[in-house]
FIVEXLO-843143 format. One line per field, with one value per residue (C-alpha): x, y, z. Coordinates in nm, 4 decimals, decimal comma. Example, Ala and Ser with C-alpha at 12.3 -4.5 7.8 and 13.67 -1.06 7.14 Angstrom:
BEGIN
X = [1,2300	1,3670]
Y = [-0,4500	-0,1060]
Z = [0,7800	0,7140]
***
This chain:
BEGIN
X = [6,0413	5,9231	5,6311	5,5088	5,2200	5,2157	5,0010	4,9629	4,7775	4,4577	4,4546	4,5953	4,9092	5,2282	5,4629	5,8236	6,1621	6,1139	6,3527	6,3244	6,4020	6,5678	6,2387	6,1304	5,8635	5,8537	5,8724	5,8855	6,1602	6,5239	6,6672	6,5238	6,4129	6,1457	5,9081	5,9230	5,5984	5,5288	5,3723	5,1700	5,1097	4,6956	4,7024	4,7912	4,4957	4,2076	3,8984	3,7788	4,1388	4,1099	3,8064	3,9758	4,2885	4,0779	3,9471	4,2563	4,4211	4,0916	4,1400	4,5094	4,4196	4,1613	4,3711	4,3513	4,7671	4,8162	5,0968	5,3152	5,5537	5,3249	5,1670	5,4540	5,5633]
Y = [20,6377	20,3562	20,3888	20,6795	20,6069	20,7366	20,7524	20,7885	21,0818	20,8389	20,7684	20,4142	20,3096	20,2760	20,0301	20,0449	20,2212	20,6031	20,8816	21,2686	21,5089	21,8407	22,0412	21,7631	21,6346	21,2099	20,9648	20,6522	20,4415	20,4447	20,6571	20,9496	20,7955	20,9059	20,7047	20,7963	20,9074	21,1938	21,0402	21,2417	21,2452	21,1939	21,5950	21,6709	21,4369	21,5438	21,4691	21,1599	21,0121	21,0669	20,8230	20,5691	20,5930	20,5342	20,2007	20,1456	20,1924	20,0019	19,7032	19,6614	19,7111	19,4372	19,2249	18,8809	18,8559	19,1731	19,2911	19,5811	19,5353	19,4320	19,7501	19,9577	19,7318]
Z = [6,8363	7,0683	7,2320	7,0487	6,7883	6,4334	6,1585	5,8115	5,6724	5,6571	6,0064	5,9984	6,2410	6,1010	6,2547	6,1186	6,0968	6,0767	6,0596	6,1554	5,8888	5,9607	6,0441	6,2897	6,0538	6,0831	5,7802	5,6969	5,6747	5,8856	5,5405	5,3126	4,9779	4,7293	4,8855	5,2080	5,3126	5,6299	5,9233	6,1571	6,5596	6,6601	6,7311	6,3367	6,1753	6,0210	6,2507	5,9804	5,9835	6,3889	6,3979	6,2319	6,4304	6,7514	6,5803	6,4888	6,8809	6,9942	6,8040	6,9092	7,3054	7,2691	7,1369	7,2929	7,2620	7,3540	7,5765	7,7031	7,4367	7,1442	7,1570	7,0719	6,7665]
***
């Protein structure tokens, strides 16, 4: 899912392999284990996890080594 940001339920980003299950819900890692965790899209946190996300995407864009593709990783 390049490009796309996800989150964990605490409103940190999570950059790594992912898979989609059956019922569309994302998770962590490129196979189903039993610690695969569910990862959410900004729309589906809570509004506390949502204000750390925002840090979270503000910190990366100001980045002094930012660029187009080191966002999305």
């Amino acid at each position: 899912m390049r490009g796309v940001l996800l989150f964990n339920k605490d409103g940190t980003i999570y950059a790594g392999q992912v898979h989609t299950m059956n019922d569309g819900v994302v998770h962590t890692g490129a196979l189903h284990n039993p610690t695969s965790r569910k990862l959410f899209y900004y729309h589906q946190l809570s509004p506390q996890a949502k204000i750390r996300a925002l840090e979270g995407m503000v910190e990366r864009f100001d980045s002094p080594d930012r660029t187009k593709t080191s966002f999305n990783e």
